[in-house]
N, C-alpha and C positions, 0 to 999 in steps of 0.2 A: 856599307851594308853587310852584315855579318847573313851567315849559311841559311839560316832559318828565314830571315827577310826575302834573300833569293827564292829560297824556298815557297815564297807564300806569294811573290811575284810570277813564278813561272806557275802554278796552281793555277791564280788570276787569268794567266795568258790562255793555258790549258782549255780554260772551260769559260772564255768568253762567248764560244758564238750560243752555249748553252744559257747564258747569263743574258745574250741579248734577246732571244727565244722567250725568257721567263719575263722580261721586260715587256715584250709583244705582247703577248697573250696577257698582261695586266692595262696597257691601255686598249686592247681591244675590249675591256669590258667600260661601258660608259659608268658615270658615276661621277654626275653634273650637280653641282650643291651651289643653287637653288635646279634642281627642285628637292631636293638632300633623296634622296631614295639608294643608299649608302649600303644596306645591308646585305645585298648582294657581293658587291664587290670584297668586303669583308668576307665574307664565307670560300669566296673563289679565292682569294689567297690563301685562306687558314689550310685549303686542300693545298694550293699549290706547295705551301710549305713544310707541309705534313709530306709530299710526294719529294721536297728538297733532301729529305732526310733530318728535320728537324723534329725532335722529339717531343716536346712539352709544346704546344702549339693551342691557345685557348683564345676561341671566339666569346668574348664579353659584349653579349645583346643588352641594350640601353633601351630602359621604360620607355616604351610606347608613348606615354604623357609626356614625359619629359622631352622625346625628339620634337614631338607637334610642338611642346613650350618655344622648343628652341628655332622653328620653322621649316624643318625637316620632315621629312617621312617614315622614314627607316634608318635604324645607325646601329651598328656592333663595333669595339675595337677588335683587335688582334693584336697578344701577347706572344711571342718567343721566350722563355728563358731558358739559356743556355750555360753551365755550370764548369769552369774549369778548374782542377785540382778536386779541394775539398767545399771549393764555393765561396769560401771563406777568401775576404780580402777586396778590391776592390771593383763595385760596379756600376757599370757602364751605361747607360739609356743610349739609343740611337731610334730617334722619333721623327718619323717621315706623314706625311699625309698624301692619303688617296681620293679624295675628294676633289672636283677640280672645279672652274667655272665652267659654262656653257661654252661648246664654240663662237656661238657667234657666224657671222658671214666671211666669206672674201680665201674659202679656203681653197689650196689647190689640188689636195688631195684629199682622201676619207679623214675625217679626224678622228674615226676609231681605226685605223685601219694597222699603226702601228708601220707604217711604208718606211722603207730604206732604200735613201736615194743620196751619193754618190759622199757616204762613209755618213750620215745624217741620218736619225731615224727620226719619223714625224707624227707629231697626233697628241692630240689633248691632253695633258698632263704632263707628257712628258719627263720637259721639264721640272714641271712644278705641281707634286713634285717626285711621278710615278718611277722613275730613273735614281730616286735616292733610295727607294725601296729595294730596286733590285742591287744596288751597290751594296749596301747596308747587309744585306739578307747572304751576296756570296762574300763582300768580307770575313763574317763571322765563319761561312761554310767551310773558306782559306782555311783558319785557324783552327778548325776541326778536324782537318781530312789533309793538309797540305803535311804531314810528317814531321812537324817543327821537335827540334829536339828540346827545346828548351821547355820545364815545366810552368804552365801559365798557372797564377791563381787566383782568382776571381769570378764573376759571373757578367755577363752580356746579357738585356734585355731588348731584344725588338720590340717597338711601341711603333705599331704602326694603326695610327688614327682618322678620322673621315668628318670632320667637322671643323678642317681650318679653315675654310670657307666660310663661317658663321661664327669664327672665334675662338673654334679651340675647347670651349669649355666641357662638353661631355665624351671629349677625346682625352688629351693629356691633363688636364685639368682634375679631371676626374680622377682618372688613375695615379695621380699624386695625392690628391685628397684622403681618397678611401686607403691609400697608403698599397696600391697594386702593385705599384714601383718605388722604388725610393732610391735612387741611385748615386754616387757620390759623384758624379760628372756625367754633361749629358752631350752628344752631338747631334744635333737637328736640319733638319731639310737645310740645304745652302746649294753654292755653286762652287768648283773645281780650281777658282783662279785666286781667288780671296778666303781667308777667315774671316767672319760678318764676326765681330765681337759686342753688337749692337745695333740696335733698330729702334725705331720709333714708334709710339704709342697711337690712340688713335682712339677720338669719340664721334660718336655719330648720335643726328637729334634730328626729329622729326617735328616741323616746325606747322602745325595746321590755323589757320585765319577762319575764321565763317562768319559772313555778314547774314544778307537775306536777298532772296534771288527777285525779281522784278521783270517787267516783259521790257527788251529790248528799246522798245518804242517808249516807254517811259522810263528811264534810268534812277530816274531824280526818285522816284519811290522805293529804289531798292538802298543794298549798300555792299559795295562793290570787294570782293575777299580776295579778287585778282588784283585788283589798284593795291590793297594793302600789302599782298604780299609781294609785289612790284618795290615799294617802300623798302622792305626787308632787304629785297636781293639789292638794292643798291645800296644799302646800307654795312649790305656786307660783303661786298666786293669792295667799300671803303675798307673796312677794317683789314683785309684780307692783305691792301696794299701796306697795312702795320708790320706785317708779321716779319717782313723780310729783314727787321732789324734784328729780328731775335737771332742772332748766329748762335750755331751749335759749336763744341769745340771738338765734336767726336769727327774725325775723316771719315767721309763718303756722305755724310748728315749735313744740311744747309742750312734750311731753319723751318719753322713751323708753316703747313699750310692749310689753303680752306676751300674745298670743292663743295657747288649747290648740284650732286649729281643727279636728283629727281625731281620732276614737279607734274601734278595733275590738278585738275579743277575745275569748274565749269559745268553746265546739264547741255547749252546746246549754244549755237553761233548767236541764236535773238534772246538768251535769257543773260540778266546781270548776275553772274558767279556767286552763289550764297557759299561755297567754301572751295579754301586753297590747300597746297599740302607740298612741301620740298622736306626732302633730305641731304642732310650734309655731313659731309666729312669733315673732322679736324683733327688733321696728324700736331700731335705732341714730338716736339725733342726729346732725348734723354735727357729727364733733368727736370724737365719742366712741370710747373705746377699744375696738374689738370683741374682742380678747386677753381684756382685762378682762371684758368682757362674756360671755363665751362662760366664761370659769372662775366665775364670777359662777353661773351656771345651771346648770352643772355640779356645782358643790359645793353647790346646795336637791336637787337631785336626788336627789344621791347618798348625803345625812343625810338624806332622806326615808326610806330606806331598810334604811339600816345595821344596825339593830337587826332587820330582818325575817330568819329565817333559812331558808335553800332557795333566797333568791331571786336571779337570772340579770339582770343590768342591764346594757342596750347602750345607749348613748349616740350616736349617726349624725348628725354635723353634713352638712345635704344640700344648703345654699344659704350663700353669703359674699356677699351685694351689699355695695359701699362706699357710704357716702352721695357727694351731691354738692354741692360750694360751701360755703361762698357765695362767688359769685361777686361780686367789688367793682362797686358799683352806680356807678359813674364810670368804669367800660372804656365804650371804643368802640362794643362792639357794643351794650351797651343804650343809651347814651346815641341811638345812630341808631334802636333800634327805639322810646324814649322820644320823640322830637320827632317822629317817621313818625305811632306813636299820637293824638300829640295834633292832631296837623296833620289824622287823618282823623275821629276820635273827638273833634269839636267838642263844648265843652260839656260833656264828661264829666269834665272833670278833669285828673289828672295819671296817668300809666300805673301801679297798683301793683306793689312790688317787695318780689316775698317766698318764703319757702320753701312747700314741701307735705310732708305726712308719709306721702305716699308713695315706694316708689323706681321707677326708669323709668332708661331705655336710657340718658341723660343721662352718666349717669356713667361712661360708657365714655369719653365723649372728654376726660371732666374728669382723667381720669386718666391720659390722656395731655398734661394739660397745655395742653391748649385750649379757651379762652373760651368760652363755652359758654349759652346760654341755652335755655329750655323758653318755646316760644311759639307759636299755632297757632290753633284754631275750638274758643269753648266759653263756656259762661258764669263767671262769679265763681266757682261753687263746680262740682266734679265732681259732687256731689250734687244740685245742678240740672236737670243732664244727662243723669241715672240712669243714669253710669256704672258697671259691674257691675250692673247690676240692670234688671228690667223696662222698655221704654219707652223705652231709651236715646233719648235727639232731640239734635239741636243746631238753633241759630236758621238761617235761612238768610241771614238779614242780617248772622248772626257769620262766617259762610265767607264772604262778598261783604268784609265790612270786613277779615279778617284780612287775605286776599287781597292786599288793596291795600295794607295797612300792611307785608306781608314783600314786595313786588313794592318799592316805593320804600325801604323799608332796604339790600336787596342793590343797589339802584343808588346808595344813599350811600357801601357798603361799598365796591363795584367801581367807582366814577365815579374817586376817582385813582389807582387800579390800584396799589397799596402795601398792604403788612400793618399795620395800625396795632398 
Protein backbone atom coordinates (compact mmCIF):
# COMPACT_ATOMS: atom_id res chain seq x y z
CA UNK A 1 0.00 0.00 0.00
CA UNK A 2 1.84 3.08 -1.24
CA UNK A 3 1.59 6.73 1.03
CA UNK A 4 -1.34 8.04 -0.40
CA UNK A 5 -3.48 4.74 0.14
CA UNK A 6 -2.29 5.04 4.04
CA UNK A 7 -3.17 8.11 3.54
CA UNK A 8 -6.80 7.73 2.66
CA UNK A 9 -7.14 4.76 5.27
CA UNK A 10 -6.07 6.75 8.25
CA UNK A 11 -8.59 9.88 6.90
CA UNK A 12 -11.30 6.80 6.86
CA UNK A 13 -10.28 5.90 10.51
CA UNK A 14 -10.11 9.59 11.46
CA UNK A 15 -13.68 10.39 10.76
CA UNK A 16 -15.48 7.17 11.16
CA UNK A 17 -17.65 7.84 14.32
CA UNK A 18 -18.54 11.23 12.12
CA UNK A 19 -19.41 8.74 9.07
CA UNK A 20 -21.45 6.61 11.54
CA UNK A 21 -23.47 9.79 12.88
CA UNK A 22 -24.24 10.54 9.08
CA UNK A 23 -25.29 6.96 8.59
CA UNK A 24 -27.83 7.43 11.83
CA UNK A 25 -29.41 10.34 11.10
CA UNK A 26 -30.22 8.78 7.36
CA UNK A 27 -31.93 5.70 8.77
CA UNK A 28 -33.66 7.59 11.29
CA UNK A 29 -35.57 9.09 8.46
CA UNK A 30 -38.27 6.42 7.30
CA UNK A 31 -38.59 5.87 3.63
CA UNK A 32 -40.72 2.66 3.25
CA UNK A 33 -41.33 1.91 -0.58
CA UNK A 34 -44.52 0.63 -0.57
CA UNK A 35 -45.88 3.20 0.44
CA UNK A 36 -42.89 4.95 -2.00
CA UNK A 37 -43.25 8.53 -0.22
CA UNK A 38 -39.45 8.97 -1.14
CA UNK A 39 -39.06 12.58 -1.53
CA UNK A 40 -38.39 13.41 1.82
CA UNK A 41 -35.68 11.48 2.47
CA UNK A 42 -34.19 12.67 -0.82
CA UNK A 43 -34.04 16.32 0.13
CA UNK A 44 -32.72 15.27 3.78
CA UNK A 45 -29.75 13.92 2.19
CA UNK A 46 -29.15 16.58 -0.60
CA UNK A 47 -28.74 18.86 2.83
CA UNK A 48 -26.93 16.48 4.47
CA UNK A 49 -24.39 16.44 1.62
CA UNK A 50 -24.53 19.86 0.89
CA UNK A 51 -23.52 20.24 4.86
CA UNK A 52 -20.57 17.13 3.98
CA UNK A 53 -18.99 19.68 1.96
CA UNK A 54 -19.93 18.45 -1.30
CA UNK A 55 -20.32 21.06 -3.79
CA UNK A 56 -22.52 20.29 -6.88
CA UNK A 57 -25.21 18.34 -4.94
CA UNK A 58 -28.73 18.35 -7.29
CA UNK A 59 -32.20 17.16 -6.08
CA UNK A 60 -33.81 15.80 -9.49
CA UNK A 61 -37.82 15.79 -8.47
CA UNK A 62 -39.57 13.03 -10.76
CA UNK A 63 -43.29 13.83 -12.30
CA UNK A 64 -45.82 13.62 -10.00
CA UNK A 65 -47.68 11.24 -12.79
CA UNK A 66 -45.04 9.17 -13.33
CA UNK A 67 -44.33 8.21 -9.47
CA UNK A 68 -48.29 7.30 -9.10
CA UNK A 69 -47.57 5.21 -12.66
CA UNK A 70 -45.07 3.69 -10.90
CA UNK A 71 -46.90 3.17 -7.39
CA UNK A 72 -45.25 5.53 -5.47
CA UNK A 73 -46.03 8.89 -3.91
CA UNK A 74 -43.29 10.97 -3.99
CA UNK A 75 -39.65 10.41 -5.47
CA UNK A 76 -36.49 12.77 -6.22
CA UNK A 77 -32.93 11.45 -7.02
CA UNK A 78 -29.83 12.95 -5.63
CA UNK A 79 -26.73 13.70 -7.80
CA UNK A 80 -23.18 14.39 -6.51
CA UNK A 81 -20.63 15.24 -9.13
CA UNK A 82 -17.48 15.53 -8.17
CA UNK A 83 -14.53 16.48 -10.55
CA UNK A 84 -10.84 15.59 -10.17
CA UNK A 85 -7.96 17.18 -12.17
CA UNK A 86 -9.52 18.74 -15.47
CA UNK A 87 -12.69 16.15 -15.25
CA UNK A 88 -11.42 14.78 -18.11
CA UNK A 89 -10.67 10.93 -18.21
CA UNK A 90 -12.44 8.33 -16.33
CA UNK A 91 -15.83 8.12 -14.63
CA UNK A 92 -17.09 6.45 -12.08
CA UNK A 93 -21.04 5.94 -10.80
CA UNK A 94 -21.45 4.61 -7.32
CA UNK A 95 -25.48 4.06 -7.01
CA UNK A 96 -26.94 3.14 -3.76
CA UNK A 97 -30.62 3.13 -2.83
CA UNK A 98 -32.58 4.63 -0.05
CA UNK A 99 -35.75 3.36 -0.21
CA UNK A 100 -36.22 0.29 1.87
CA UNK A 101 -39.12 -2.28 2.51
CA UNK A 102 -41.47 -1.80 5.51
CA UNK A 103 -40.45 -3.33 8.80
CA UNK A 104 -42.60 -5.54 9.37
CA UNK A 105 -42.98 -7.26 12.95
CA UNK A 106 -40.71 -9.16 15.57
CA UNK A 107 -38.45 -6.21 16.01
CA UNK A 108 -36.24 -5.62 19.01
CA UNK A 109 -35.39 -2.40 18.77
CA UNK A 110 -36.77 1.07 17.08
CA UNK A 111 -36.37 0.25 13.45
CA UNK A 112 -35.76 3.87 12.90
CA UNK A 113 -33.90 4.41 15.61
CA UNK A 114 -30.38 3.78 13.90
CA UNK A 115 -29.39 1.87 17.88
CA UNK A 116 -25.78 0.68 18.30
CA UNK A 117 -25.47 -2.27 20.25
CA UNK A 118 -22.21 -4.05 20.85
CA UNK A 119 -20.14 -2.71 17.65
CA UNK A 120 -23.78 -3.41 15.34
CA UNK A 121 -25.88 -0.68 14.19
CA UNK A 122 -29.66 -1.54 13.74
CA UNK A 123 -32.58 -0.28 11.87
CA UNK A 124 -34.39 -0.52 8.41
CA UNK A 125 -32.08 -0.11 5.69
CA UNK A 126 -29.36 -0.34 6.92
CA UNK A 127 -28.06 -2.67 5.25
CA UNK A 128 -29.94 -2.55 2.33
CA UNK A 129 -28.94 -0.33 1.50
CA UNK A 130 -28.70 3.11 3.65
CA UNK A 131 -24.88 2.03 4.87
CA UNK A 132 -23.53 2.05 1.11
CA UNK A 133 -24.64 5.41 1.04
CA UNK A 134 -22.77 6.61 3.67
CA UNK A 135 -19.51 4.48 2.63
CA UNK A 136 -19.82 5.78 -0.88
CA UNK A 137 -20.44 9.55 0.02
CA UNK A 138 -17.10 9.39 2.80
CA UNK A 139 -15.03 7.35 0.18
CA UNK A 140 -15.24 9.99 -2.34
CA UNK A 141 -14.86 12.80 0.91
CA UNK A 142 -11.29 10.53 1.58
CA UNK A 143 -10.09 11.37 -1.80
CA UNK A 144 -10.86 15.03 -1.53
CA UNK A 145 -9.73 16.21 1.84
CA UNK A 146 -7.29 13.11 2.86
CA UNK A 147 -4.00 15.06 1.10
CA UNK A 148 -3.22 12.43 -1.46
CA UNK A 149 -0.30 13.38 -3.33
CA UNK A 150 -0.91 11.96 -6.33
CA UNK A 151 -2.92 13.77 -9.09
CA UNK A 152 -6.27 11.99 -9.76
CA UNK A 153 -8.07 12.54 -13.05
CA UNK A 154 -11.50 11.95 -13.66
CA UNK A 155 -14.95 12.52 -12.31
CA UNK A 156 -17.10 10.54 -9.45
CA UNK A 157 -20.77 10.58 -9.68
CA UNK A 158 -23.03 9.74 -6.60
CA UNK A 159 -26.27 8.34 -7.72
CA UNK A 160 -28.00 7.85 -4.99
CA UNK A 161 -31.73 6.72 -6.00
CA UNK A 162 -35.27 5.71 -3.98
CA UNK A 163 -37.16 3.29 -6.23
CA UNK A 164 -35.16 -0.01 -6.01
CA UNK A 165 -37.99 -1.30 -4.25
CA UNK A 166 -40.28 -0.95 -7.32
CA UNK A 167 -37.39 -1.70 -9.89
CA UNK A 168 -35.19 0.93 -10.30
CA UNK A 169 -36.76 2.52 -13.26
CA UNK A 170 -37.32 6.37 -12.35
CA UNK A 171 -34.06 6.06 -10.25
CA UNK A 172 -31.01 4.80 -12.23
CA UNK A 173 -32.84 3.96 -15.14
CA UNK A 174 -33.69 7.12 -15.77
CA UNK A 175 -30.77 8.94 -15.25
CA UNK A 176 -28.91 6.83 -17.75
CA UNK A 177 -31.59 7.29 -20.10
CA UNK A 178 -31.85 11.06 -20.28
CA UNK A 179 -28.05 10.69 -20.27
CA UNK A 180 -27.75 12.50 -16.42
CA UNK A 181 -24.92 10.06 -15.86
CA UNK A 182 -23.03 8.21 -18.30
CA UNK A 183 -20.32 6.69 -16.70
CA UNK A 184 -17.53 4.27 -17.99
CA UNK A 185 -17.81 1.89 -14.73
CA UNK A 186 -20.25 1.65 -12.25
CA UNK A 187 -20.17 0.28 -8.42
CA UNK A 188 -23.57 -0.47 -6.93
CA UNK A 189 -25.23 -1.23 -3.45
CA UNK A 190 -23.49 -4.91 -2.43
CA UNK A 191 -21.86 -6.35 0.55
CA UNK A 192 -18.23 -6.12 2.16
CA UNK A 193 -17.15 -9.87 1.69
CA UNK A 194 -17.93 -10.62 -1.97
CA UNK A 195 -17.85 -9.01 -5.59
CA UNK A 196 -21.65 -9.89 -6.70
CA UNK A 197 -20.57 -9.88 -10.52
CA UNK A 198 -24.13 -11.06 -11.22
CA UNK A 199 -27.60 -11.51 -10.27
CA UNK A 200 -30.65 -12.73 -11.53
CA UNK A 201 -33.57 -11.21 -13.34
CA UNK A 202 -37.01 -11.51 -12.30
CA UNK A 203 -40.88 -11.22 -13.79
CA UNK A 204 -43.70 -10.78 -11.87
CA UNK A 205 -47.57 -11.49 -13.34
CA UNK A 206 -50.76 -10.92 -11.94
CA UNK A 207 -52.86 -13.88 -12.51
CA UNK A 208 -56.83 -12.87 -11.89
CA UNK A 209 -59.78 -15.75 -12.58
CA UNK A 210 -63.67 -14.36 -12.28
CA UNK A 211 -66.45 -16.70 -12.31
CA UNK A 212 -69.93 -15.52 -10.84
CA UNK A 213 -70.70 -15.39 -7.28
CA UNK A 214 -73.80 -17.62 -6.01
CA UNK A 215 -75.32 -17.85 -2.26
CA UNK A 216 -73.51 -20.38 -0.44
CA UNK A 217 -76.41 -22.69 0.04
CA UNK A 218 -76.73 -23.13 -3.70
CA UNK A 219 -73.19 -23.43 -5.22
CA UNK A 220 -74.17 -25.40 -8.27
CA UNK A 221 -75.55 -21.77 -9.56
CA UNK A 222 -72.49 -19.94 -9.37
CA UNK A 223 -68.99 -20.68 -10.81
CA UNK A 224 -66.49 -21.04 -8.40
CA UNK A 225 -63.00 -18.41 -9.23
CA UNK A 226 -61.31 -19.91 -5.93
CA UNK A 227 -61.63 -23.67 -7.35
CA UNK A 228 -60.04 -22.36 -10.44
CA UNK A 229 -57.51 -20.51 -9.23
CA UNK A 230 -56.85 -23.49 -6.77
CA UNK A 231 -56.22 -25.52 -10.37
CA UNK A 232 -53.50 -22.74 -11.07
CA UNK A 233 -51.52 -22.88 -7.84
CA UNK A 234 -51.25 -26.60 -8.30
CA UNK A 235 -50.36 -26.49 -11.54
CA UNK A 236 -47.70 -24.32 -10.62
CA UNK A 237 -46.14 -25.66 -7.97
CA UNK A 238 -45.94 -28.59 -10.52
CA UNK A 239 -43.92 -26.70 -12.92
CA UNK A 240 -42.01 -25.03 -10.12
CA UNK A 241 -40.71 -28.52 -9.18
CA UNK A 242 -39.14 -28.13 -13.29
CA UNK A 243 -37.08 -25.43 -12.60
CA UNK A 244 -34.47 -27.11 -10.51
CA UNK A 245 -33.00 -28.62 -13.63
CA UNK A 246 -32.22 -25.53 -15.06
CA UNK A 247 -28.47 -25.00 -13.33
CA UNK A 248 -26.98 -21.80 -13.50
CA UNK A 249 -23.23 -21.75 -14.29
CA UNK A 250 -22.66 -18.42 -12.55
CA UNK A 251 -21.32 -19.22 -8.55
CA UNK A 252 -23.63 -18.14 -5.88
CA UNK A 253 -26.75 -18.73 -8.65
CA UNK A 254 -28.64 -22.24 -8.55
CA UNK A 255 -31.28 -22.05 -10.75
CA UNK A 256 -34.64 -20.43 -11.73
CA UNK A 257 -37.49 -20.04 -9.08
CA UNK A 258 -41.23 -19.62 -8.66
CA UNK A 259 -42.93 -17.90 -5.54
CA UNK A 260 -47.34 -17.39 -5.54
CA UNK A 261 -46.46 -14.46 -2.88
CA UNK A 262 -50.22 -12.98 -2.86
CA UNK A 263 -53.71 -14.06 -3.25
CA UNK A 264 -57.17 -12.39 -2.30
CA UNK A 265 -60.77 -13.33 -3.29
CA UNK A 266 -63.89 -13.82 -2.26
CA UNK A 267 -67.09 -11.18 -0.99
CA UNK A 268 -67.77 -13.20 2.25
CA UNK A 269 -67.55 -17.06 4.21
CA UNK A 270 -71.68 -17.92 2.52
CA UNK A 271 -70.96 -16.52 -1.09
CA UNK A 272 -69.29 -18.79 -4.04
CA UNK A 273 -65.94 -16.44 -4.99
CA UNK A 274 -66.99 -14.62 -8.42
CA UNK A 275 -63.14 -13.45 -8.55
CA UNK A 276 -59.51 -14.67 -7.58
CA UNK A 277 -56.26 -12.74 -7.81
CA UNK A 278 -52.29 -14.22 -7.01
CA UNK A 279 -49.13 -12.68 -7.65
CA UNK A 280 -46.04 -14.25 -8.58
CA UNK A 281 -42.56 -14.18 -8.79
CA UNK A 282 -40.30 -15.72 -11.44
CA UNK A 283 -36.59 -15.22 -10.76
CA UNK A 284 -34.58 -15.71 -14.22
CA UNK A 285 -30.89 -17.04 -14.33
CA UNK A 286 -28.42 -15.15 -16.08
CA UNK A 287 -28.76 -16.23 -19.40
CA UNK A 288 -32.09 -17.25 -19.43
CA UNK A 289 -34.72 -16.66 -21.89
CA UNK A 290 -37.41 -14.65 -20.21
CA UNK A 291 -39.75 -14.81 -23.82
CA UNK A 292 -39.37 -18.52 -23.02
CA UNK A 293 -39.96 -18.15 -19.85
CA UNK A 294 -42.92 -15.86 -19.61
CA UNK A 295 -44.76 -18.49 -22.41
CA UNK A 296 -43.53 -21.20 -20.23
CA UNK A 297 -46.06 -19.84 -17.29
CA UNK A 298 -48.48 -18.79 -19.37
CA UNK A 299 -49.30 -22.00 -21.00
CA UNK A 300 -49.45 -24.22 -16.82
CA UNK A 301 -51.86 -21.54 -16.43
CA UNK A 302 -53.82 -21.56 -19.05
CA UNK A 303 -54.24 -25.78 -19.24
CA UNK A 304 -54.93 -25.30 -15.68
CA UNK A 305 -57.98 -24.21 -16.68
CA UNK A 306 -59.20 -25.04 -20.00
CA UNK A 307 -61.54 -27.51 -19.11
CA UNK A 308 -63.30 -25.23 -16.22
CA UNK A 309 -66.27 -23.70 -17.90
CA UNK A 310 -67.54 -19.80 -17.04
CA UNK A 311 -64.27 -19.21 -16.31
CA UNK A 312 -62.75 -15.41 -17.00
CA UNK A 313 -58.52 -15.69 -17.00
CA UNK A 314 -56.29 -12.44 -17.17
CA UNK A 315 -52.91 -12.94 -17.24
CA UNK A 316 -50.93 -9.20 -16.25
CA UNK A 317 -47.35 -9.38 -16.72
CA UNK A 318 -46.40 -6.32 -13.94
CA UNK A 319 -42.64 -6.51 -13.61
CA UNK A 320 -39.53 -7.42 -16.60
CA UNK A 321 -36.15 -6.95 -14.55
CA UNK A 322 -33.30 -8.46 -16.69
CA UNK A 323 -30.60 -10.24 -14.90
CA UNK A 324 -27.06 -8.94 -14.57
CA UNK A 325 -23.57 -10.29 -15.77
CA UNK A 326 -21.64 -11.95 -15.27
CA UNK A 327 -19.36 -9.83 -15.44
CA UNK A 328 -15.70 -11.18 -16.43
CA UNK A 329 -13.83 -11.53 -13.20
CA UNK A 330 -10.34 -10.07 -15.09
CA UNK A 331 -12.02 -6.47 -15.99
CA UNK A 332 -10.33 -3.65 -14.46
CA UNK A 333 -12.63 -2.81 -12.13
CA UNK A 334 -12.56 -5.97 -10.06
CA UNK A 335 -9.27 -6.66 -10.52
CA UNK A 336 -8.69 -2.96 -8.53
CA UNK A 337 -11.36 -3.62 -6.15
CA UNK A 338 -9.73 -7.30 -5.78
CA UNK A 339 -6.06 -6.18 -4.65
CA UNK A 340 -7.74 -2.91 -2.56
CA UNK A 341 -9.69 -5.95 -0.71
CA UNK A 342 -6.89 -7.87 -0.03
CA UNK A 343 -4.39 -5.12 0.79
CA UNK A 344 -7.18 -3.96 3.51
CA UNK A 345 -8.93 -7.41 4.51
CA UNK A 346 -5.32 -8.98 5.84
CA UNK A 347 -5.62 -12.51 6.31
CA UNK A 348 -8.89 -13.13 5.08
CA UNK A 349 -8.06 -14.47 1.96
CA UNK A 350 -8.91 -13.70 -1.48
CA UNK A 351 -12.05 -11.35 -2.43
CA UNK A 352 -15.07 -13.84 -3.47
CA UNK A 353 -16.59 -13.45 -6.87
CA UNK A 354 -19.95 -14.42 -7.38
CA UNK A 355 -23.46 -14.15 -8.34
CA UNK A 356 -26.87 -13.45 -5.95
CA UNK A 357 -30.26 -14.76 -6.74
CA UNK A 358 -31.51 -11.64 -6.17
CA UNK A 359 -32.11 -8.70 -8.64
CA UNK A 360 -30.94 -4.96 -7.72
CA UNK A 361 -30.51 -1.67 -9.58
CA UNK A 362 -27.32 -3.15 -11.01
CA UNK A 363 -28.61 -4.09 -14.05
CA UNK A 364 -29.39 -0.84 -15.31
CA UNK A 365 -25.99 0.13 -16.07
CA UNK A 366 -25.17 -3.56 -17.29
CA UNK A 367 -27.50 -2.81 -19.79
CA UNK A 368 -26.04 -0.10 -20.96
CA UNK A 369 -23.15 -1.80 -21.38
CA UNK A 370 -21.01 -0.73 -18.35
CA UNK A 371 -18.77 -2.63 -16.20
CA UNK A 372 -20.44 -2.91 -13.48
CA UNK A 373 -19.83 -4.49 -9.98
CA UNK A 374 -22.28 -4.78 -6.71
CA UNK A 375 -20.02 -3.87 -3.66
CA UNK A 376 -20.63 -2.01 -0.51
CA UNK A 377 -21.19 -2.71 3.76
CA UNK A 378 -22.43 -6.25 4.67
CA UNK A 379 -21.58 -9.52 5.79
CA UNK A 380 -21.10 -12.91 3.64
CA UNK A 381 -24.72 -13.66 3.39
CA UNK A 382 -27.77 -10.81 3.26
CA UNK A 383 -29.19 -13.28 5.63
CA UNK A 384 -26.72 -12.30 8.20
CA UNK A 385 -27.79 -8.86 8.11
CA UNK A 386 -31.59 -9.57 8.40
CA UNK A 387 -32.14 -8.02 5.34
CA UNK A 388 -35.97 -7.88 4.63
CA UNK A 389 -36.56 -8.92 7.89
CA UNK A 390 -36.55 -7.97 11.58
CA UNK A 391 -33.23 -6.44 13.21
CA UNK A 392 -31.74 -5.58 10.01
CA UNK A 393 -27.76 -4.44 11.58
CA UNK A 394 -24.53 -4.22 9.76
CA UNK A 395 -21.04 -4.43 11.47
CA UNK A 396 -19.56 -1.16 11.93
CA UNK A 397 -16.10 -2.42 11.17
CA UNK A 398 -17.79 -3.60 7.62
CA UNK A 399 -18.77 0.29 6.92
CA UNK A 400 -15.17 1.44 8.25
CA UNK A 401 -13.32 -1.41 5.93
CA UNK A 402 -15.64 -0.97 2.95
CA UNK A 403 -14.96 2.46 3.28
CA UNK A 404 -11.44 2.23 2.72
CA UNK A 405 -11.42 -0.60 0.18
CA UNK A 406 -14.04 1.72 -2.39
CA UNK A 407 -11.80 5.23 -1.22
CA UNK A 408 -8.39 3.35 -2.76
CA UNK A 409 -10.06 1.61 -5.81
CA UNK A 410 -11.50 4.95 -7.21
CA UNK A 411 -7.94 6.34 -6.74
CA UNK A 412 -6.64 3.21 -8.63
CA UNK A 413 -9.35 3.89 -11.13
CA UNK A 414 -8.80 7.66 -11.37
CA UNK A 415 -4.77 7.95 -10.61
CA UNK A 416 -4.08 7.70 -14.53
CA UNK A 417 -7.00 9.43 -15.66
CA UNK A 418 -7.94 6.88 -18.76
CA UNK A 419 -11.04 4.49 -19.23
CA UNK A 420 -9.46 1.19 -18.93
Amino acid sequence: MNQDKERLVRWIEEHQSEMIDFLKRIVQVPSDNPAGDCYPIAAFLQEQLQELGFEEVSLLEVDREEVKAAGMISLANVLSRTEFGNGEGTCVALNAHGDVVPPGLGWSVDPYGGEIIKGKMYGRGVAVSKSDIAAYSYAVLALKDAGISQQLQGKIDLAFTFDEETGGELGPRRLLEQGTISPDMAIAAGFTYSAVNAHNGCLHFEVKTTGKSAHAALPQTGIDALEATTKILNGLYEYRQTLAAKKSSVPGIDHPTLVIGLISGGINTNVVPDQCTIRVDRRLIPGEDAAQAEAEFRKVVEEAVQATEGIKLEIRKILHAESFGPVPENSPLIAALSSNWQSIMKGKGELAINGVPIYADARHFYEKGIPTIMFGVGPKRLEDANGHRADENIRLEDLVDATKIIACTLYDLLGEGRVN
